[in-house]
VMD Tcl script that builds the backbone (N, CA, C; Angstrom):
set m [mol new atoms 213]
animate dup $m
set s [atomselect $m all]
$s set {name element resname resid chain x y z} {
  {N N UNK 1 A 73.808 97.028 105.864}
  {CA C UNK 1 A 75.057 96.593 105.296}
  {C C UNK 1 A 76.154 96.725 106.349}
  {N N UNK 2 A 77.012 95.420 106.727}
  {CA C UNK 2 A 78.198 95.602 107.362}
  {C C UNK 2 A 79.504 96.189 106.805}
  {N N UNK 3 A 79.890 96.928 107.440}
  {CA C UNK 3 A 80.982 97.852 106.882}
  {C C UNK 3 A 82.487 96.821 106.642}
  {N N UNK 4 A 83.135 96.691 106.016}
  {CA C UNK 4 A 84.393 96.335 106.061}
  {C C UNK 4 A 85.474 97.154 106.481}
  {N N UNK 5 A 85.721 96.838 108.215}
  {CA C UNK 5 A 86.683 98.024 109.117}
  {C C UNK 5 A 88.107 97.754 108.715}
  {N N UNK 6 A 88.558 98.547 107.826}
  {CA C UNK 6 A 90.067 98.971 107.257}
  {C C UNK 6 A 90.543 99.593 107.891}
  {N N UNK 7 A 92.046 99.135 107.931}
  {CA C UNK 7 A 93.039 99.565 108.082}
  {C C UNK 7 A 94.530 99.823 107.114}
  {N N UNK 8 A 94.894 101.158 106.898}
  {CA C UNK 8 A 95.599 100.674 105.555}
  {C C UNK 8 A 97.052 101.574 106.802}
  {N N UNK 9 A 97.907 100.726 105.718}
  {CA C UNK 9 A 99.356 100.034 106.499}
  {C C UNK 9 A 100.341 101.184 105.327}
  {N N UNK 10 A 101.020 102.033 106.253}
  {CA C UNK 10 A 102.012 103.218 104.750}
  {C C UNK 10 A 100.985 104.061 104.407}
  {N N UNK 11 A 101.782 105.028 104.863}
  {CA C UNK 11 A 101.220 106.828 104.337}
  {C C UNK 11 A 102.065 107.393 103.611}
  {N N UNK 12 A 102.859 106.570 103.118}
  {CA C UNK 12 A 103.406 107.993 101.876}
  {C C UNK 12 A 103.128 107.873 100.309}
  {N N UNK 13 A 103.447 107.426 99.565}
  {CA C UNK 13 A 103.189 107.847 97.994}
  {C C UNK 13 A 101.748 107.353 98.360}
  {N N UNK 14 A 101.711 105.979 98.093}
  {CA C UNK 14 A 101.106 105.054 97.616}
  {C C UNK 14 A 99.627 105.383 98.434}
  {N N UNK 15 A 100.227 104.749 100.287}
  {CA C UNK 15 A 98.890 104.965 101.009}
  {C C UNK 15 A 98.175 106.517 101.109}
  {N N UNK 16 A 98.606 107.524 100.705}
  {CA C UNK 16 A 98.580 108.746 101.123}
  {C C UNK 16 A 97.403 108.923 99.516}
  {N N UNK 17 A 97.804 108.657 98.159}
  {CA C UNK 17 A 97.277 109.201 97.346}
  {C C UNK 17 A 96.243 107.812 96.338}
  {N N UNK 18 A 96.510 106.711 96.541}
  {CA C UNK 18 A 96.266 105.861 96.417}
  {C C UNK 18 A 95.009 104.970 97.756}
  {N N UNK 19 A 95.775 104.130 98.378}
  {CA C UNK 19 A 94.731 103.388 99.430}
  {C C UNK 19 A 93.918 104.517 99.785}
  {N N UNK 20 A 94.261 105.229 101.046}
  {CA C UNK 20 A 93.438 105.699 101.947}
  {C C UNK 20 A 92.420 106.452 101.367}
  {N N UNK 21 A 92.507 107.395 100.050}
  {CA C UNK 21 A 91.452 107.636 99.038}
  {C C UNK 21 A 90.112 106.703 98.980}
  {N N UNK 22 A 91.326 105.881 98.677}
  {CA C UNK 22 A 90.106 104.651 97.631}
  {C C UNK 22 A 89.249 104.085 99.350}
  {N N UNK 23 A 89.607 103.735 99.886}
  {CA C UNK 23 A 89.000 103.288 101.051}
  {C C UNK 23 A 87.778 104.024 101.662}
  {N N UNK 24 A 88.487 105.460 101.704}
  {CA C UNK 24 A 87.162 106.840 101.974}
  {C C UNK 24 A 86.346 106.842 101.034}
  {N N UNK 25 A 86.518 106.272 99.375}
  {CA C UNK 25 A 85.834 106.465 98.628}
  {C C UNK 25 A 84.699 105.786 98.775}
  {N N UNK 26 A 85.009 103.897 99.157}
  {CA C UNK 26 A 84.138 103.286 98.697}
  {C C UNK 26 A 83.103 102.946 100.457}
  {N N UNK 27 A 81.782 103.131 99.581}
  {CA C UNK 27 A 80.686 103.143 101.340}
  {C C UNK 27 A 80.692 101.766 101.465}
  {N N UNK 28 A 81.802 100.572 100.787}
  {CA C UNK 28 A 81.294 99.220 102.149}
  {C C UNK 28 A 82.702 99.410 102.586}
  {N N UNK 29 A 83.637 100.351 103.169}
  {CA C UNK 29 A 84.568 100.298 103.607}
  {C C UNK 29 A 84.795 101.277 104.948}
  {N N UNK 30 A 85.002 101.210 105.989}
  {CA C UNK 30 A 85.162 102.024 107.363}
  {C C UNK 30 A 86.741 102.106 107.303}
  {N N UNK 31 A 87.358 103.534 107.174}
  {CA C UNK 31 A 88.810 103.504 107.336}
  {C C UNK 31 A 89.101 104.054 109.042}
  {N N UNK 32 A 89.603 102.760 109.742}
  {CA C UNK 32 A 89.312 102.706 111.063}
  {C C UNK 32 A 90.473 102.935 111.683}
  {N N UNK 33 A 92.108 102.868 110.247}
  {CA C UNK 33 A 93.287 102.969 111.384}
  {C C UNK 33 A 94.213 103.747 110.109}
  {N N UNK 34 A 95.343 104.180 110.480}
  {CA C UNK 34 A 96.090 103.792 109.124}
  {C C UNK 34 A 97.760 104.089 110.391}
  {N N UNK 35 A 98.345 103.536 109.516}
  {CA C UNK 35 A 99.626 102.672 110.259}
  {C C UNK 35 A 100.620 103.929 109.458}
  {N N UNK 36 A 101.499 104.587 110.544}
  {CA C UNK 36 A 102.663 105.179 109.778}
  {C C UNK 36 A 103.783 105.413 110.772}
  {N N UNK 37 A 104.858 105.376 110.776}
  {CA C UNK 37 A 105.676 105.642 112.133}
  {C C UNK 37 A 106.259 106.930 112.093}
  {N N UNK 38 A 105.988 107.883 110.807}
  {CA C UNK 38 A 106.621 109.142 110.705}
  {C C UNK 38 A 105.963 110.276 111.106}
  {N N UNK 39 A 106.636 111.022 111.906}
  {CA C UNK 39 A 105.593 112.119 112.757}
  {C C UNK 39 A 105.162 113.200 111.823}
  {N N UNK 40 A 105.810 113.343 110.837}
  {CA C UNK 40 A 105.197 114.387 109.669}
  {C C UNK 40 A 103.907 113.726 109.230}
  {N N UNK 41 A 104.357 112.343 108.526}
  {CA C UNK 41 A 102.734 111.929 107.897}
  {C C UNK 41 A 101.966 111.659 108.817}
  {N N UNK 42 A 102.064 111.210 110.489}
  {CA C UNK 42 A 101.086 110.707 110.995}
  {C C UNK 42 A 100.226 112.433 111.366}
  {N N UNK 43 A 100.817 113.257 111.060}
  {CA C UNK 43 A 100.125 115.333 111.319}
  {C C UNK 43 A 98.931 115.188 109.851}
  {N N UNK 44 A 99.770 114.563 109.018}
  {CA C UNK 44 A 99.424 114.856 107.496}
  {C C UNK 44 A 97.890 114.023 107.729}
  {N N UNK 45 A 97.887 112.646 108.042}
  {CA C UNK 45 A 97.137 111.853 108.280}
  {C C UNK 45 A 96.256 112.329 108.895}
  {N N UNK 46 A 96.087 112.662 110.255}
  {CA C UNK 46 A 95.081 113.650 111.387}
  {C C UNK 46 A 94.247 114.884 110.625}
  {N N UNK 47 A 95.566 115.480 109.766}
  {CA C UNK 47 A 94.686 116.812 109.151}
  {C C UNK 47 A 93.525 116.045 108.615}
  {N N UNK 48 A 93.929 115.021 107.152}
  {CA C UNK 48 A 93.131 114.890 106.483}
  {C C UNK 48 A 91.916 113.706 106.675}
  {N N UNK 49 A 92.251 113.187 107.975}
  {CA C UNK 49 A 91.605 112.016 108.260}
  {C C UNK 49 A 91.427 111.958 109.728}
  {N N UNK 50 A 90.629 113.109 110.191}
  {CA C UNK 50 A 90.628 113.341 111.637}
  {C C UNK 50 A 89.823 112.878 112.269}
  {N N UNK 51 A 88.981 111.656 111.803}
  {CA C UNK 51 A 88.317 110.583 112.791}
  {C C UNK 51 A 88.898 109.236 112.635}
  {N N UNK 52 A 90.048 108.972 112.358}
  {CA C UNK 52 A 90.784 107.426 111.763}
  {C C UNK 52 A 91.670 107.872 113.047}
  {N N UNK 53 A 91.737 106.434 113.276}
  {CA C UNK 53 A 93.183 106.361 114.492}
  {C C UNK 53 A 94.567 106.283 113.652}
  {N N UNK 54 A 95.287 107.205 114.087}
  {CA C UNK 54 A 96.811 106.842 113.533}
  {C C UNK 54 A 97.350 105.684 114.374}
  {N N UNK 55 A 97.989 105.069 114.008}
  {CA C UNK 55 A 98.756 103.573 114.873}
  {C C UNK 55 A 100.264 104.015 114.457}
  {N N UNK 56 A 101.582 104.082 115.118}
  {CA C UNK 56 A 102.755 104.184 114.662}
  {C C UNK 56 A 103.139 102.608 114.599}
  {N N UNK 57 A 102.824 101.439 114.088}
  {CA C UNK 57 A 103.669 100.586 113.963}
  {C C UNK 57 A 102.509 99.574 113.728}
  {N N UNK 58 A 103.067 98.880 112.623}
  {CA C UNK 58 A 102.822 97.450 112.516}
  {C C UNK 58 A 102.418 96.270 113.366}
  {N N UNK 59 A 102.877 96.214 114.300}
  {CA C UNK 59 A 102.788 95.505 115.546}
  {C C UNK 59 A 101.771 95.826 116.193}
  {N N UNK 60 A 101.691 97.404 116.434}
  {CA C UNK 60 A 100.762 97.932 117.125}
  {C C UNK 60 A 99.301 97.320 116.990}
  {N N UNK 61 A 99.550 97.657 115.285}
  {CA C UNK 61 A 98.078 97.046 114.490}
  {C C UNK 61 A 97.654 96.175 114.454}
  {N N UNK 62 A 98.531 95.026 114.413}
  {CA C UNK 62 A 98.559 93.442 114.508}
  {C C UNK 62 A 98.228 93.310 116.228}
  {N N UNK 63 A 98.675 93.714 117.093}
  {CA C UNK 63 A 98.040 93.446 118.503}
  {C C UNK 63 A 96.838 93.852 118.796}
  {N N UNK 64 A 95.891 94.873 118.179}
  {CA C UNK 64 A 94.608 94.903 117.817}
  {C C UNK 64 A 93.967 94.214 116.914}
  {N N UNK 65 A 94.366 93.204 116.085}
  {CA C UNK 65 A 93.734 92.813 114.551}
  {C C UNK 65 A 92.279 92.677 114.636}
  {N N UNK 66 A 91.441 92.038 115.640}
  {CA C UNK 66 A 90.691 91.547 115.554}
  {C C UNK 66 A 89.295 92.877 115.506}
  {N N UNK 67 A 90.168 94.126 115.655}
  {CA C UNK 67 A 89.242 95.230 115.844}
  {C C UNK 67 A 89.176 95.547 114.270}
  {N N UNK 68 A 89.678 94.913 112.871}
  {CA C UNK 68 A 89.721 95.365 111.700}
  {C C UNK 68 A 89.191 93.544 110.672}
  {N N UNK 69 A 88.631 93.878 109.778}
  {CA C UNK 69 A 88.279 93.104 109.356}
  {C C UNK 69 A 88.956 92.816 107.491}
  {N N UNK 70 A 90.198 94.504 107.548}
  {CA C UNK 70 A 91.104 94.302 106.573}
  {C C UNK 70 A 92.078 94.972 106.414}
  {N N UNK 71 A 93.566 94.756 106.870}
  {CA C UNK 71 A 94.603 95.789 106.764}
  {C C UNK 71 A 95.436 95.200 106.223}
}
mol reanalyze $m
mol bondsrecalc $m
mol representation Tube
mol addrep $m
């Protein structure tokens, strides 16, 4: 089975307790980035997700796209 390489975009309410969950949850999904520009959540992010790349920016992510297959 090919993985679907995610990237989820916002770490606070939503991506923090919501997406990035659900993404770790489900096995056809690889959470490969997650996008935040705030240096508290991108610590928060690392603790809890310490093999995902943090990206600080949108752009950033979008100048890699082709390394994700959904953000």
């Amino acid at each position: 089975m090919k993985l679907i390489r995610t990237a989820v975009i916002g770490f606070g309410m939503a991506g923090r307790v919501f997406h990035t969950p659900l993404v770790a949850a489900e096995p056809r999904f690889s959470r490969e980035a997650i996008v935040t520009s705030s240096t508290l959540r991108m610590a928060e992010a690392r603790t809890l997700y310490p093999q995902t790349e943090i990206i600080s920016s949108p752009e950033e992510l979008f100048s890699g796209a082709s390394e994700f297959d959904l953000g």
